[in-house]
Backbone as CSV, one residue per row, in Angstrom:
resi,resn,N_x,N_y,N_z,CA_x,CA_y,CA_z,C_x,C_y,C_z
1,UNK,70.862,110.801,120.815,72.149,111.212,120.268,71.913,111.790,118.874
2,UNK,72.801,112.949,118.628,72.281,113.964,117.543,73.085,113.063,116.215
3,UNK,72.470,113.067,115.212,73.996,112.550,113.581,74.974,113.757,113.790
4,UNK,74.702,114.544,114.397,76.341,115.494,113.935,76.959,114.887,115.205
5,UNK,76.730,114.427,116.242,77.787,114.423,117.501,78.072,112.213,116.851
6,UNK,76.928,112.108,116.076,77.399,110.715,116.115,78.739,110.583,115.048
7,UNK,78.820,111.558,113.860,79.586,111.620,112.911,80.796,112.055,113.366
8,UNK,80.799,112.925,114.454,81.998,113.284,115.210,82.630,112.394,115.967
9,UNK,81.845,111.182,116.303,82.245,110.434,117.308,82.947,109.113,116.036
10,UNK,82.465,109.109,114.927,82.836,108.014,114.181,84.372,108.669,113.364
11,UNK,83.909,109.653,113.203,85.136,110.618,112.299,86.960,110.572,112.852
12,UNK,86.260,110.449,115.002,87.144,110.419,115.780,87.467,109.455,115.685
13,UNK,87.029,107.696,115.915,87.904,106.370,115.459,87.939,106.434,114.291
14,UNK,88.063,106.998,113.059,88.727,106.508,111.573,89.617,107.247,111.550
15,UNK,89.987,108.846,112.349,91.307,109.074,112.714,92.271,108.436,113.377
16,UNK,91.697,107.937,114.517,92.387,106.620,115.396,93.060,106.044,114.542
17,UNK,92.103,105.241,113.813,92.912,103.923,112.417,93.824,104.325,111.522
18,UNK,93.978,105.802,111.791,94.958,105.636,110.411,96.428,105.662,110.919
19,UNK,97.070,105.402,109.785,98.538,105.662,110.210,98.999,107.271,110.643
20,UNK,100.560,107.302,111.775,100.645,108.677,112.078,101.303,109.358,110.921
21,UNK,101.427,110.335,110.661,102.545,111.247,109.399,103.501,110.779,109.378
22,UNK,103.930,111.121,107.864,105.539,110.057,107.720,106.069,111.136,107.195
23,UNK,106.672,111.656,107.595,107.683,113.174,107.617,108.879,112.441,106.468
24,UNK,109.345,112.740,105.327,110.112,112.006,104.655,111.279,112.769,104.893
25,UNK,111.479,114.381,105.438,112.490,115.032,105.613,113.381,114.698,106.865
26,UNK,112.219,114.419,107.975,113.632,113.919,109.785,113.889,112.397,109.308
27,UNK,113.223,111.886,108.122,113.535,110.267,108.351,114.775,110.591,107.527
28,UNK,114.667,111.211,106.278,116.367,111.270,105.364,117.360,112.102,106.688
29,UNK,116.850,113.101,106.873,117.889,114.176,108.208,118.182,112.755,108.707
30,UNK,117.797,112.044,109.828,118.241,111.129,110.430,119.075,109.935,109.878
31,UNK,118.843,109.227,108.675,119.926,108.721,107.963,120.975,109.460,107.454
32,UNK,121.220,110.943,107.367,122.185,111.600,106.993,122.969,111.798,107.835
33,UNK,122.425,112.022,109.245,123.223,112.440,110.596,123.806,110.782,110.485
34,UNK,123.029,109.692,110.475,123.759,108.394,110.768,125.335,108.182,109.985
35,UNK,124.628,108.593,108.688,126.252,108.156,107.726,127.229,109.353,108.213
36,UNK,127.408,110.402,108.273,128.079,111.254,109.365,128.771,110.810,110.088
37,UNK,127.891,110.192,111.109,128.734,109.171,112.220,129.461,108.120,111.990
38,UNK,128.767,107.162,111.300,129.895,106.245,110.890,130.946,106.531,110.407
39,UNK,131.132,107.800,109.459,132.002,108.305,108.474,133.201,108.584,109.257
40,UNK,132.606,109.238,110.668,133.823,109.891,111.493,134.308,108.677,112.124
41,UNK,133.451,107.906,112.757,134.319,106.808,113.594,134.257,105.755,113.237
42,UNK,134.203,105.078,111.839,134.960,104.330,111.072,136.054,103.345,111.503
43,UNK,137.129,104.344,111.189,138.334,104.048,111.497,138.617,103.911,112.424
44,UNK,138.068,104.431,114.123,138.261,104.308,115.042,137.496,103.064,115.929
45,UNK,136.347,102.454,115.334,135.569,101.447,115.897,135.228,100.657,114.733
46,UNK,135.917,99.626,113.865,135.333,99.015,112.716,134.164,98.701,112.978
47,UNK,133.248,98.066,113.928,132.327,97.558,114.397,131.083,98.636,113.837
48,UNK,131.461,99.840,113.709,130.548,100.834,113.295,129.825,100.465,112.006
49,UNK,130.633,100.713,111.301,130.207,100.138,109.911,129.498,99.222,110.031
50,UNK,129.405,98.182,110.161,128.906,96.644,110.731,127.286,97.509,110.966
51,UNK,127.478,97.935,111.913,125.915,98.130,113.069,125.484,98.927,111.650
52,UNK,126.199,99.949,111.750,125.531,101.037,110.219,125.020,99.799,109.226
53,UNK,125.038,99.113,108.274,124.854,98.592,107.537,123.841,97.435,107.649
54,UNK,123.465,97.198,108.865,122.214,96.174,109.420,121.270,97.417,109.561
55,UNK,121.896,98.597,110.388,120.769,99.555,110.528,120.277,100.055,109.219
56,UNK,120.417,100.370,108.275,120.201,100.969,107.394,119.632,99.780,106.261
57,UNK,119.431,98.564,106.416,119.133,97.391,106.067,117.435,97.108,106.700
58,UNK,117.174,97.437,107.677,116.269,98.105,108.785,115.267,99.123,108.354
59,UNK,116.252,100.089,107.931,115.336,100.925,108.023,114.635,100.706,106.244
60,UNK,115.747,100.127,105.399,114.823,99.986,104.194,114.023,99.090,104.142
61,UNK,114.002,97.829,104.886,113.062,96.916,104.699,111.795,97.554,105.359
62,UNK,111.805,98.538,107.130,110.371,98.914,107.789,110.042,100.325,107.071
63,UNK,110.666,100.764,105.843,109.853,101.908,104.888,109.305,101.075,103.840
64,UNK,109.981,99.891,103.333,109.250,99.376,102.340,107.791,98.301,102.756
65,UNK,107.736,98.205,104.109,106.787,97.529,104.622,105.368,98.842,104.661
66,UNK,105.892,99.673,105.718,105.332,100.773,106.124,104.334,100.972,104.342
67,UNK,104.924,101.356,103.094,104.924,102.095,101.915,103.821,101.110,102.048
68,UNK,104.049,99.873,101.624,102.952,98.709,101.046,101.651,98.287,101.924
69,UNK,102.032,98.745,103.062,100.859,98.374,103.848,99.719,100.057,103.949
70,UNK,100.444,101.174,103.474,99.640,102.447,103.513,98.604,102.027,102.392
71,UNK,99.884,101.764,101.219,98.675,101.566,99.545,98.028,100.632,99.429
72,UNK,97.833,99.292,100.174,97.560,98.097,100.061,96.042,98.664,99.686
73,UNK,95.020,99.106,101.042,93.784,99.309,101.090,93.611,100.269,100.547
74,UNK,92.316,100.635,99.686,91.820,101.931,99.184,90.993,101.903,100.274
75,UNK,90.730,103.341,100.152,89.483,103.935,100.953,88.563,103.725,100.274
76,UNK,87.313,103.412,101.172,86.052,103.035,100.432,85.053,104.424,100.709
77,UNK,85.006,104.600,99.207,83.866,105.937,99.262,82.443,105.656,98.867
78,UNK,82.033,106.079,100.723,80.339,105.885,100.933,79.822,106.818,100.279
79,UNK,78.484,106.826,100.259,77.147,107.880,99.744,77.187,108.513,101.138
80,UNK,76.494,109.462,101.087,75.583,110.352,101.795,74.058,109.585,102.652
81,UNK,73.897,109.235,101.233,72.686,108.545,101.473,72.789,107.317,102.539
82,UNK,73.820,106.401,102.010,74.353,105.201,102.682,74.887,105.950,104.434
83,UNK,75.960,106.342,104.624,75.979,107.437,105.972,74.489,107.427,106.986
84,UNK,74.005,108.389,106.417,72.817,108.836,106.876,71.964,107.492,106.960
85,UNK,71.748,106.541,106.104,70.984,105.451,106.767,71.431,104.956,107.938
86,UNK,72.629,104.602,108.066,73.364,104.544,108.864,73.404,104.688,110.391
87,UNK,73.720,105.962,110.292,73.782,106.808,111.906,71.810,106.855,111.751
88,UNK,71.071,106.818,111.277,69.511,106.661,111.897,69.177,105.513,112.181
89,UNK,70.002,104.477,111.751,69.880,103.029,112.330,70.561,103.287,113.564
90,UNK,71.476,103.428,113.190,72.743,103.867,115.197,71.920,104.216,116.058
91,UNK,71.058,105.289,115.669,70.195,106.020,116.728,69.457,105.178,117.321
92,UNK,68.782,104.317,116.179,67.366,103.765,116.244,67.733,102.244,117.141
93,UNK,69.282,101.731,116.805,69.328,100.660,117.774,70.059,101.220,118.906
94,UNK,70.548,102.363,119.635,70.532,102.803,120.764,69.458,103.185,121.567
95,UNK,67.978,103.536,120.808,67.176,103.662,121.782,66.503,102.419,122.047
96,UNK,66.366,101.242,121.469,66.136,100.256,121.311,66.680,99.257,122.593
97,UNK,67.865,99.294,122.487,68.986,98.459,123.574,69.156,99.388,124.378
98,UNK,68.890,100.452,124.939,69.063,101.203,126.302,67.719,101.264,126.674
């Protein structure tokens, strides 16, 4: 196995691990369309308000989770050097154990 197809293959699970995009524009669009709705049927379903106000209770507590758990970890920045020892050990214990 070549280091460029092994770096491709490692590059591919630390994309895996990360979190998906957090679009900050459909998440506000989507709380804007929400208060909209409540706004109109309000008066016609009190119960609205109610649900609106747990939902939106929701959504600030799983952005403020989401926020703290992105910054919690830094990324740890390897060497080159460190890498490359690395994937020649990878190599060296794949031909080893196969």
């Amino acid at each position: 196995m070549s280091i460029n197809k092994s770096l491709n293959s490692f590059s591919f699970f630390f994309r895996l691990r990360e979190n998906p995009s957090y679009s900050i524009s459909d998440r506000y669009s989507d709380i804007i369309k929400t208060m909209w709705f409540v706004f109109m049927y309000a008066t016609l379903i009190p119960l609205v308000t109610i649900l609106f106000l747990m939902g939106m209770s929701l959504f600030y507590w799983i952005d403020k989770v989401n926020y703290f758990l992105r910054n919690k970890f830094k990324k740890l920045k390897i060497s080159k050097h460190l890498l490359n020892f690395f994937f020649k050990f990878y190599e060296f214990l794949q031909k080893i154990l196969v």
